[in-house]
N, C-alpha and C positions, 0 to 999 in steps of 0.2 A: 060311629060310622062303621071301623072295621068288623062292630058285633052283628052288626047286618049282614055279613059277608061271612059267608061259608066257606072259611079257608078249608086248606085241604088236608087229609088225613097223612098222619107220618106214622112210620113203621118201624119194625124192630131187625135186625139184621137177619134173621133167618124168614124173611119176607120180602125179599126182593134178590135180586141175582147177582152174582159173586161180582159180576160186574161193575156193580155202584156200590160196593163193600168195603169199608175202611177198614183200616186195621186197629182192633181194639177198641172203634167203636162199635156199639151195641144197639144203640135205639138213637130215634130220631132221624129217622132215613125218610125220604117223600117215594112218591109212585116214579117207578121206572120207566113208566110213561105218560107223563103229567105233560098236560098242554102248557102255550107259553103264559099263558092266564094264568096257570095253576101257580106256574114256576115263579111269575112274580109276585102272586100273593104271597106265597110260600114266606118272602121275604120280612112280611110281617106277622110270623108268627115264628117260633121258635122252634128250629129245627137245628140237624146240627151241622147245616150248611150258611147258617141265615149270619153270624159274626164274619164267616169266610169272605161273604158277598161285603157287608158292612166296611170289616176293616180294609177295605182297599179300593170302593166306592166313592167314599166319605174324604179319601184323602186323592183321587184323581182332581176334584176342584180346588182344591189346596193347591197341588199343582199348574195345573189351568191358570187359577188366580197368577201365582207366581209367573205362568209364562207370558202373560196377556202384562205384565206389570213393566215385563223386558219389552216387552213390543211399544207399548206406549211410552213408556218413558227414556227409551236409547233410542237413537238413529238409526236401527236394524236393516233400513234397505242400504246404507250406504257406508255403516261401518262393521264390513271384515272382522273386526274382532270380535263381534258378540255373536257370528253367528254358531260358533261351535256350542256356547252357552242355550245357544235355541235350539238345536239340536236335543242337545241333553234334557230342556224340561220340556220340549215334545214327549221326547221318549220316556220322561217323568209319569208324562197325563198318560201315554197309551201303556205302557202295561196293566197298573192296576184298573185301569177300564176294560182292558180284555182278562184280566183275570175274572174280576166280577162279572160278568156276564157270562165265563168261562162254568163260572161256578152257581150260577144265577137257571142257566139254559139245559146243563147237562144232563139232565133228568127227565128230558124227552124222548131220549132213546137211547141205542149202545150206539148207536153210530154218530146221532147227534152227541154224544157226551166227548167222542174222540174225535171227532171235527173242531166242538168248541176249546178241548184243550190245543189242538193245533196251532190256532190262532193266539191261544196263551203262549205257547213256546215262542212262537216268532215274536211276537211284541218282548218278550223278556231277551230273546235275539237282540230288536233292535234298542233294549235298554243297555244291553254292552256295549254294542256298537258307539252310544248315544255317548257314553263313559270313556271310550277308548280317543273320541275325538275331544272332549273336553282336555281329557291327561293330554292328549300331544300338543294342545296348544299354551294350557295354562298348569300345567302340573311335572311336566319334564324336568328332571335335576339342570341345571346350568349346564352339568357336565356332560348331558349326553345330547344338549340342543346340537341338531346339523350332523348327526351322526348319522352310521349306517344304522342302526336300529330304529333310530328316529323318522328318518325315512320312510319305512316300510314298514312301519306302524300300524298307521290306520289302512294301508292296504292288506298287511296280513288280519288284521282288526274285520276288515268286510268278508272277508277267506273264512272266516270264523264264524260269521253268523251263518252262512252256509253249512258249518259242521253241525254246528250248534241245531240248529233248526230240523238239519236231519236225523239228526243221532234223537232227538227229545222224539220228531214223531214215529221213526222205528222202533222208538223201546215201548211202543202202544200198538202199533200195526206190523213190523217186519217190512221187509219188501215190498212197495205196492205192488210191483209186477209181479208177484208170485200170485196173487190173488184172484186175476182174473178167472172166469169162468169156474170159480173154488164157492165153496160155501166160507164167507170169510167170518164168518159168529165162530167158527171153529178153529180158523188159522190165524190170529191174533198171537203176535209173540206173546204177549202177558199170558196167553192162556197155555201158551205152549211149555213159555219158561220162562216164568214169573221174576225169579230172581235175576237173572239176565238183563230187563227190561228194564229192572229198578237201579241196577248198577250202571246201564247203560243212560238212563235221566239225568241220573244225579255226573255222571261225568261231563255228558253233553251241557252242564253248565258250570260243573267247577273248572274246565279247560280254559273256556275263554275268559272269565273272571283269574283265572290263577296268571292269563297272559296280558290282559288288559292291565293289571294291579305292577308288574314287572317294574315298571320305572318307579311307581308308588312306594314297595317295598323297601328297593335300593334307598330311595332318599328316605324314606324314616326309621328303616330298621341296620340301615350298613352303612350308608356313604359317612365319610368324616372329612371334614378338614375344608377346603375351596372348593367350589362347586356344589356344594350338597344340595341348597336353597332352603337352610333352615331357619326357617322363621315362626311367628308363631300360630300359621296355620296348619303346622306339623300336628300338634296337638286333637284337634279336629278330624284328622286324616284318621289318626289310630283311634277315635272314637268307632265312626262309619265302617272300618276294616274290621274290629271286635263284633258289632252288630252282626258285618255281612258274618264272620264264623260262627257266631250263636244262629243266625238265620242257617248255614247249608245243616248246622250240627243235628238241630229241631226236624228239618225237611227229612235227613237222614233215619233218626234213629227213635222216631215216633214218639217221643215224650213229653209229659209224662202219663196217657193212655196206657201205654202197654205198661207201666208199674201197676195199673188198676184199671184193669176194662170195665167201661160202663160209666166210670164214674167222672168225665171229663166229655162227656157225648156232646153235649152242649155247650159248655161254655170251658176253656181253658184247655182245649188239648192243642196240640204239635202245630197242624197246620193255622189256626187261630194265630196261636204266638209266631209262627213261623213271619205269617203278614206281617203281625204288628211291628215283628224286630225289623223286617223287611223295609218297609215305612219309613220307619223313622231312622233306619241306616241312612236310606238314601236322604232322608231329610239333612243329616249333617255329611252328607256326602254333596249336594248340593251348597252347604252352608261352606264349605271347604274352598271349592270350587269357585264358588264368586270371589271369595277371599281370597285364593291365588289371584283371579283373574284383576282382581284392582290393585292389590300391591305391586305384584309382579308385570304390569301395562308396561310400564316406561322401559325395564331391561329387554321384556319381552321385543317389546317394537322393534329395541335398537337390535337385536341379537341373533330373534329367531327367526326363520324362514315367517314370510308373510303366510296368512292363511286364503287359501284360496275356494275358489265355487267344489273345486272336486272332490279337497280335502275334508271339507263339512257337508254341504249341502247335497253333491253330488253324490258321494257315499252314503248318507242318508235315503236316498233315491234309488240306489242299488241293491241297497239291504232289503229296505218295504218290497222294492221287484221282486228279487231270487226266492225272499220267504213266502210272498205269494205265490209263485210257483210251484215251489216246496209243498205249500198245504195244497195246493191244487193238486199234484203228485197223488200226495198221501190221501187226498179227500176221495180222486175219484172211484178208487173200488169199494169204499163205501158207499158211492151215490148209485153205482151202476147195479152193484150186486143185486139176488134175488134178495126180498124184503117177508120175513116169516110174517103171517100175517096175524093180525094183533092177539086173536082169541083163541089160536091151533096152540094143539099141545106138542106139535114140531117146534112151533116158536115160540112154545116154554122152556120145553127141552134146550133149547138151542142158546138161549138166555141164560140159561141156570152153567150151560158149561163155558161162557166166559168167567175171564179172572179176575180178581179183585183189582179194584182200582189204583 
């Protein structure tokens, strides 16, 4: 069937604009401005986006599965306790389904490419979020249930996806308000200053993972003695936690591509692995998680604040708001701006001087 079908031609790096340019990959790049046709065929043929979209497609219904399994099988409309658990594999199934598509779309344009990661940031927003309401309910040391920290957890935890959401699409666009009535193919912080951008991403999400993880760390790497709540889902915990540091380490430091460009285009470089370790963190982050949440029931009920609409559900509802706004923000001077038009050599010009991805 597929040989019937005229997939689309892929390129080599010095053939498309700094814009859609990986680092240290070489070949395997699609059209800079491929239709959405183009962009899902693309997905069955071997490019060196086509794993990207996979490993994180493939495993959104994994999740789905798992969350449709809590639905049907617990009393979800009337027991409070499971619904931080729903929260969490909501925000399971919606990242890697906005990643891939993030990664599936972005080869329609420079504008569509930084809209669809938008939408990637905030979904990965509300997968800390999704984490920080699990931890306050079924993950808290003993010792710090009813605390002040406890407390203002999950509100400083929703304060965060608001950083978080900003600072990822600033380190692609700057300011929106600086843009208007600008040529903005030109004032992109990544083209301005590239390095800035990358350090500003990659913090915009080790901030709230370093703040979300707070109680986590305490109970497996410090607390001793009463209170810790060491048991033997400790084990599992520093599984998911090692992952997430091969995961930022991978996102970081581009390898192992840049020990050999070229040679990892397609199958095996950085962001490839990044997914997969991504993935299956959460998987035994997940596996953690229920297994606090059923041992830990009975102390929990007697001990800790009840969990309420505002604490889960409500914040959930807060988050999806504010980063919708966000990407509304950040979307609209790219929707308004002047549009070079497809076949001028102003809007080759103008292509070739953004910066690499």
């Amino acid at each position: 069937m597929l040989s019937l079908i005229k997939l689309p031609r892929v390129f080599n790096v010095h053939q498309v604009p700094k814009a859609f340019q990986e680092d240290s990959i070489i070949s395997g790049y699609r059209h800079p401005r491929s239709s959405a046709t183009d962009c899902v065929l693309s997905l069955f043929q071997l490019t060196n986006e086509t794993l990207n979209v996979w490993t994180h497609f493939l495993p959104t219904w994994y999740f789905l599965w798992k969350l449709l399994t809590v639905v049907c099988m617990q009393d979800v409309w009337n027991d409070a306790y499971t619904w931080p658990l729903l929260v969490f594999l909501l925000s399971c199934c919606v990242y890697p389904l906005a990643s891939s598509c993030a990664h599936t779309f972005s080869t329609m344009s420079t504008r569509a490419r930084h809209i669809c990661f938008f939408f990637d940031y905030g979904a990965l927003s509300f997968y800390s979020l999704g984490s920080a309401i699990t931890y306050s309910a079924y993950v808290m040391p003993d010792s710090w249930m009813n605390s002040l920290f406890h407390a203002y957890y999950v509100p400083v935890a929703v304060f965060n996806t608001i950083i978080c959401t900003t600072m990822a699409c600033y380190s692609r666009l700057g300011l929106p308000f600086l843009h208007y009535n600008h040529d903005i193919t030109e004032r992109f912080l990544e083209c301005q200053r590239p390095k800035l951008g990358k350090v500003v991403r990659i913090s915009a999400f080790t901030y709230p993972y370093l703040f979300d993880n707070i109680p986590l760390f305490y109970r497996i790497f410090l607390c001793v003695g009463e209170g810790c709540t060491a048991n033997e889902v400790n084990s599992v915990h520093i599984y998911h936690t090692l992952l997430a540091f091969l995961t930022g380490f991978l996102f970081a430091t581009h390898l192992p591509e840049r020990l050999a460009p070229g040679c990892f285009d397609y199958i095996g470089h950085s962001h490839q692995l990044f997914h997969v370790c991504g993935i299956i963190g959460t998987h035994f982050q997940m596996k953690a998680i229920e297994m606090d949440m059923a041992l830990r029931r009975p102390w929990l009920q007697a001990h800790a604040p009840p969990i309420t609409f505002n604490s889960s559900l409500g914040a959930t509802m807060l988050c999806i708001l504010l980063s919708l706004v966000i990407i509304y923000l950040f979307s609209c001077p790219l929707l308004r701006g002047p549009a070079p038009s497809k076949g001028s050599s102003k809007g080759s010009s103008m292509a070739r001087k953004c910066c690499r991805d």
